[in-house]
BAKOLDO-665583 format. One record per residue (C-alpha): residue in one letter; x, y, z; residue number from 1. Coordinates in nm, 4 decimals. Layout:
+-------+----------+----------+----------+-------+
| torgu |     east |    north |       up | bakol |
+-------+----------+----------+----------+-------+
|     A |        X |        Y |        Z |   NUM |
...
+-------+----------+----------+----------+-------+
% end
This chain:
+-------+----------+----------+----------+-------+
| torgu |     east |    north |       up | bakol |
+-------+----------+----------+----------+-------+
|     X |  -0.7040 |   3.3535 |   1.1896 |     1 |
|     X |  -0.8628 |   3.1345 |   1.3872 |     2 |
|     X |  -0.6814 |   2.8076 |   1.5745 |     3 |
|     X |  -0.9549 |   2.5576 |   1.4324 |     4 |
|     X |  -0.8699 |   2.6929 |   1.0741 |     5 |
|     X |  -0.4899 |   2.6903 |   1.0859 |     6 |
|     X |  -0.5607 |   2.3257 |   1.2376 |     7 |
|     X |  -0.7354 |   2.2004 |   0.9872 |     8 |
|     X |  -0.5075 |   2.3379 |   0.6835 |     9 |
|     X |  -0.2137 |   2.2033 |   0.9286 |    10 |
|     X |  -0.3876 |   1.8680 |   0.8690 |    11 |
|     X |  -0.4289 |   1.8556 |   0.5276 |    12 |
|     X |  -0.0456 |   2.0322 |   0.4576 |    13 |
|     X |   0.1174 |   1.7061 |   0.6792 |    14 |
|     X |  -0.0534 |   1.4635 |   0.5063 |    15 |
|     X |  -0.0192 |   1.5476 |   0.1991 |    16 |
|     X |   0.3556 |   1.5996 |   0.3089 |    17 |
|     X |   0.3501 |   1.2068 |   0.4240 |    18 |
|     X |   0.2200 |   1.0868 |   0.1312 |    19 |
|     X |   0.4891 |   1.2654 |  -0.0757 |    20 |
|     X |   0.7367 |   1.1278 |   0.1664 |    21 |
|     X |   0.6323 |   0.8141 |   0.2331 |    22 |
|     X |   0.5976 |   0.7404 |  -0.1467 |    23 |
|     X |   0.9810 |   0.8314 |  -0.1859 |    24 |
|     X |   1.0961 |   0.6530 |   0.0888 |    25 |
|     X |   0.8870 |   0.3387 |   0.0228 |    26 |
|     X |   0.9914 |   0.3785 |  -0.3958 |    27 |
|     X |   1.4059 |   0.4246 |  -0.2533 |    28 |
|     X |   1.4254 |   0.1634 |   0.0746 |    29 |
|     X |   1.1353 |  -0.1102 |  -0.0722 |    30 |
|     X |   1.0212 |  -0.1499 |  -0.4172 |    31 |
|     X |   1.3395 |  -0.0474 |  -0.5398 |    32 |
|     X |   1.5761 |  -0.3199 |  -0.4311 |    33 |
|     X |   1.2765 |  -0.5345 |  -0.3888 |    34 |
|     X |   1.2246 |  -0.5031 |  -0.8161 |    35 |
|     X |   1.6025 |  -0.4794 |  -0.8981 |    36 |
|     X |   1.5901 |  -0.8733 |  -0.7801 |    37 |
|     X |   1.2977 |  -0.9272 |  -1.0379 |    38 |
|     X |   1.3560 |  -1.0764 |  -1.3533 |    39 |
|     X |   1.4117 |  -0.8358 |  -1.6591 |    40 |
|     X |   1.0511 |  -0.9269 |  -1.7625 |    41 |
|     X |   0.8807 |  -0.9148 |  -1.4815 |    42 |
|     X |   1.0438 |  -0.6054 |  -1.3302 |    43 |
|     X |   0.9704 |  -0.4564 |  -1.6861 |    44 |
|     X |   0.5891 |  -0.5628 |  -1.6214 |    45 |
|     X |   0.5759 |  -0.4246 |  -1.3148 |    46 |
|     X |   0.7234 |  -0.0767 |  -1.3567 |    47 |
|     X |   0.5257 |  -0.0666 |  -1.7002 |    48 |
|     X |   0.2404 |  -0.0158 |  -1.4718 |    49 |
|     X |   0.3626 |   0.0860 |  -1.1607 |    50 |
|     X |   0.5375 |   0.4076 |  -1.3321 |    51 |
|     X |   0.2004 |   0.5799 |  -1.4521 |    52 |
|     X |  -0.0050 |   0.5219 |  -1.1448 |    53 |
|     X |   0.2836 |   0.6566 |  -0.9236 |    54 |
|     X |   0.3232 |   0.9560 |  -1.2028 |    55 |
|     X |  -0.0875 |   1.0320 |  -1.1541 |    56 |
|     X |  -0.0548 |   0.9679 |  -0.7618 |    57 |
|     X |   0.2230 |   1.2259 |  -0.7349 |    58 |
|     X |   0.0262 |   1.4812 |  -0.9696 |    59 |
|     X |  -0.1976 |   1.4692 |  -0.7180 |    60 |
|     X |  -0.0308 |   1.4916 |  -0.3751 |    61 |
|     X |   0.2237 |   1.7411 |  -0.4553 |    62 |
|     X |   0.0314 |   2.0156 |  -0.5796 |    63 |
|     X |  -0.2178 |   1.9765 |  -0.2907 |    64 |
|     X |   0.0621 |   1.9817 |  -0.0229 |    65 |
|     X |   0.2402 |   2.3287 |  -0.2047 |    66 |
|     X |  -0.1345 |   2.4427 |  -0.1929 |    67 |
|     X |  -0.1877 |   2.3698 |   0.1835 |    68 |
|     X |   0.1362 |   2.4612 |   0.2678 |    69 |
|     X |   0.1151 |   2.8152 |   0.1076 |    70 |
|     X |  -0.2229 |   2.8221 |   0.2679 |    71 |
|     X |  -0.1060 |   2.7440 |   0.6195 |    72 |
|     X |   0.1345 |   3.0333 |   0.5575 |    73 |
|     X |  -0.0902 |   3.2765 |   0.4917 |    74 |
|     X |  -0.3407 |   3.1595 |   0.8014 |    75 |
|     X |  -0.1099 |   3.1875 |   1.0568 |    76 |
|     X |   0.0355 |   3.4931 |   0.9261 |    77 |
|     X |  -0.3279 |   3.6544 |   0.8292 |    78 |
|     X |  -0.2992 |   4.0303 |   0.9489 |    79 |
|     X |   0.0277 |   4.0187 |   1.0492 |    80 |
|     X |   0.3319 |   4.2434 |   0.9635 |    81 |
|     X |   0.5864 |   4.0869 |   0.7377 |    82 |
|     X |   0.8759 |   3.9975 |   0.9935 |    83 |
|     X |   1.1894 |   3.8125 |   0.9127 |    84 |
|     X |   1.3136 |   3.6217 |   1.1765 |    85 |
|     X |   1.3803 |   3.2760 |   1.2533 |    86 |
|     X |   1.0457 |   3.1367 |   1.1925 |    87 |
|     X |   0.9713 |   3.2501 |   0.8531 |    88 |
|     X |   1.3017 |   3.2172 |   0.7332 |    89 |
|     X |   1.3237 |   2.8391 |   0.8328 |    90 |
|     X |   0.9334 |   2.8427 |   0.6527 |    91 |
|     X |   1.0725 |   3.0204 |   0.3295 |    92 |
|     X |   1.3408 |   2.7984 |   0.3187 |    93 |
|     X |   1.1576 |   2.4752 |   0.4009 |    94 |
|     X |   0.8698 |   2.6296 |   0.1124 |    95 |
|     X |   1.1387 |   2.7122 |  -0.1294 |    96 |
|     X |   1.3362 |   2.3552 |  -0.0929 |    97 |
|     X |   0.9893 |   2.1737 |  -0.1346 |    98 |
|     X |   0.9147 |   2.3701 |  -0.4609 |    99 |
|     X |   1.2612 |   2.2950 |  -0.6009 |   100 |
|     X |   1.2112 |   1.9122 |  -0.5137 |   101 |
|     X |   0.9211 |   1.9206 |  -0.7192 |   102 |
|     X |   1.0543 |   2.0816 |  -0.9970 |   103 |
|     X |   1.3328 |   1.8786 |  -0.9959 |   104 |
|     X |   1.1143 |   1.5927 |  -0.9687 |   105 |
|     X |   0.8931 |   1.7110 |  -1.2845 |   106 |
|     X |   1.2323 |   1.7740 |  -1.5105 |   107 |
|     X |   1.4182 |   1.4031 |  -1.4024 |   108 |
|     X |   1.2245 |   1.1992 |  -1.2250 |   109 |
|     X |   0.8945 |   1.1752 |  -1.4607 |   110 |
|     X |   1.1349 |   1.1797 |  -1.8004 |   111 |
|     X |   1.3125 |   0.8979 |  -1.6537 |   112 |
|     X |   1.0176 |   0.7424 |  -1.6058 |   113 |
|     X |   0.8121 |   0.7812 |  -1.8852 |   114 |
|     X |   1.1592 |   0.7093 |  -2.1081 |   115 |
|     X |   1.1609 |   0.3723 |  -1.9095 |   116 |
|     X |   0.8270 |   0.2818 |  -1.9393 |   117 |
|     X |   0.9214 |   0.3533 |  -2.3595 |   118 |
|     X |   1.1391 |   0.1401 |  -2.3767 |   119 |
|     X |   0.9214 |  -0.1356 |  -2.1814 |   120 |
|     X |   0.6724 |  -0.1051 |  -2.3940 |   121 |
|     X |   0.8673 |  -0.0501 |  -2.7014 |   122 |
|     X |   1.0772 |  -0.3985 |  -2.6186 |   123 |
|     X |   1.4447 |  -0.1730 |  -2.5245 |   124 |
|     X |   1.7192 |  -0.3302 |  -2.5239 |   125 |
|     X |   1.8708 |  -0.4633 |  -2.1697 |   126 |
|     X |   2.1582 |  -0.2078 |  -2.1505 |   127 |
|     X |   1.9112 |   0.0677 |  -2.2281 |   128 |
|     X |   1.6626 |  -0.0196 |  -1.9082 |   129 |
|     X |   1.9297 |  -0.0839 |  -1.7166 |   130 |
|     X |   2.0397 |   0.2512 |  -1.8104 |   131 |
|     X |   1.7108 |   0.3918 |  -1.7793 |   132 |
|     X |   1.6556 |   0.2478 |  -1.4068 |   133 |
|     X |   1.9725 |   0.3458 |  -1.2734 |   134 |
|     X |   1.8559 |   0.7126 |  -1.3687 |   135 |
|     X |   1.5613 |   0.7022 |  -1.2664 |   136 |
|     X |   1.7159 |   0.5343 |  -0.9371 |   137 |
|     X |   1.9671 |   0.8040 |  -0.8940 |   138 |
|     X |   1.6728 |   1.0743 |  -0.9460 |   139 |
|     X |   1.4710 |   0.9198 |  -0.6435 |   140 |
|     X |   1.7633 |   0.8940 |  -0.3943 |   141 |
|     X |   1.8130 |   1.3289 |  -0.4869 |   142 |
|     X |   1.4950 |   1.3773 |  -0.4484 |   143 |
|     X |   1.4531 |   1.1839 |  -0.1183 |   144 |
|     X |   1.7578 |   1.3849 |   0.0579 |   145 |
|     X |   1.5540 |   1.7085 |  -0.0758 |   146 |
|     X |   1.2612 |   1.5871 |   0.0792 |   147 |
|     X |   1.4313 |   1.5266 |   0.4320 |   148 |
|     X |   1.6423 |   1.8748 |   0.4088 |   149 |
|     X |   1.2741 |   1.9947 |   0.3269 |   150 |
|     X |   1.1304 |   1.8106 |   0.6091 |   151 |
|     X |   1.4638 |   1.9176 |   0.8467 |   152 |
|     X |   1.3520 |   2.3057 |   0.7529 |   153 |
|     X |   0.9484 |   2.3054 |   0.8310 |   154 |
|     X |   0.9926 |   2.0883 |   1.1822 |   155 |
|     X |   1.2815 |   2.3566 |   1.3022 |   156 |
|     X |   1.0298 |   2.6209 |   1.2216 |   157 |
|     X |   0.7745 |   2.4575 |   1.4808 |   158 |
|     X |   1.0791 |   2.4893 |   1.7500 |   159 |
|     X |   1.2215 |   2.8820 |   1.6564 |   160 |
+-------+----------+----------+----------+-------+
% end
């Protein structure tokens, strides 16, 4: 396939990648401990309406980067002979980590959240958003390290 096409869809796949990344990284290392040293109300406020935007972001970003990552795949494989060797392996496993990330991240990460923003809305007690947070905390910092081994898999690809 052409160099200008694979270019382009190599665009689109990293920055949809950084998005997804940086969204982790900035929810783990920033608003995280930044919100922890809220007040119980006002943290509540804020993730009451930081938690869906973040939720709609993500349904965005994600399925666009699996899309232009498959994509990529097939353009600079177009024609080709299937051939396992170092290159697509580190690719299937870099494909296959960032699909489990966001599954994982569908069945803990957006419970968590919408079960937080419940009991937000619903008035929960302390212990139960406390609760609730450190989940949804614990979810994020799994999901990060996915991200990276992820990450760690597609870059060695660009060096086999």
């Amino acid at each position: 396939m052409s160099p200008f096409v694979i270019a382009i869809v190599a665009w689109f796949h990293i920055f949809f990648a950084v998005l997804w990344i940086g969204s982790a990284v900035l929810f783990f290392a920033v608003l995280g401990p930044a919100v922890s040293a809220l007040s119980p109300q006002t943290r509540a406020e804020f993730m009451a309406r930081f938690l869906p935007r973040m939720e709609r972001f993500l349904n965005f970003v994600v399925p666009l980067l699996l899309v232009s990552g498959a994509a990529l795949f097939v353009a600079m494989t177009w024609g080709d002979a299937p051939v396992l060797d170092t290159w697509s392996l580190s690719v299937a496993l870099g494909g296959s980590l960032g699909l489990a990330t966001y599954v994982f991240a569908l069945m803990t990460l957006v419970p968590a959240g919408r079960r937080l923003s419940a009991l937000i809305q619903g008035g929960g007690a302390q212990d139960e958003l406390a609760s609730a947070q450190r989940s949804l905390g614990r979810s994020s910092m799994i999901e990060l390290v996915l991200m990276l081994l992820t990450l760690t898999a597609m870059v060695s690809a660009g060096f086999l």
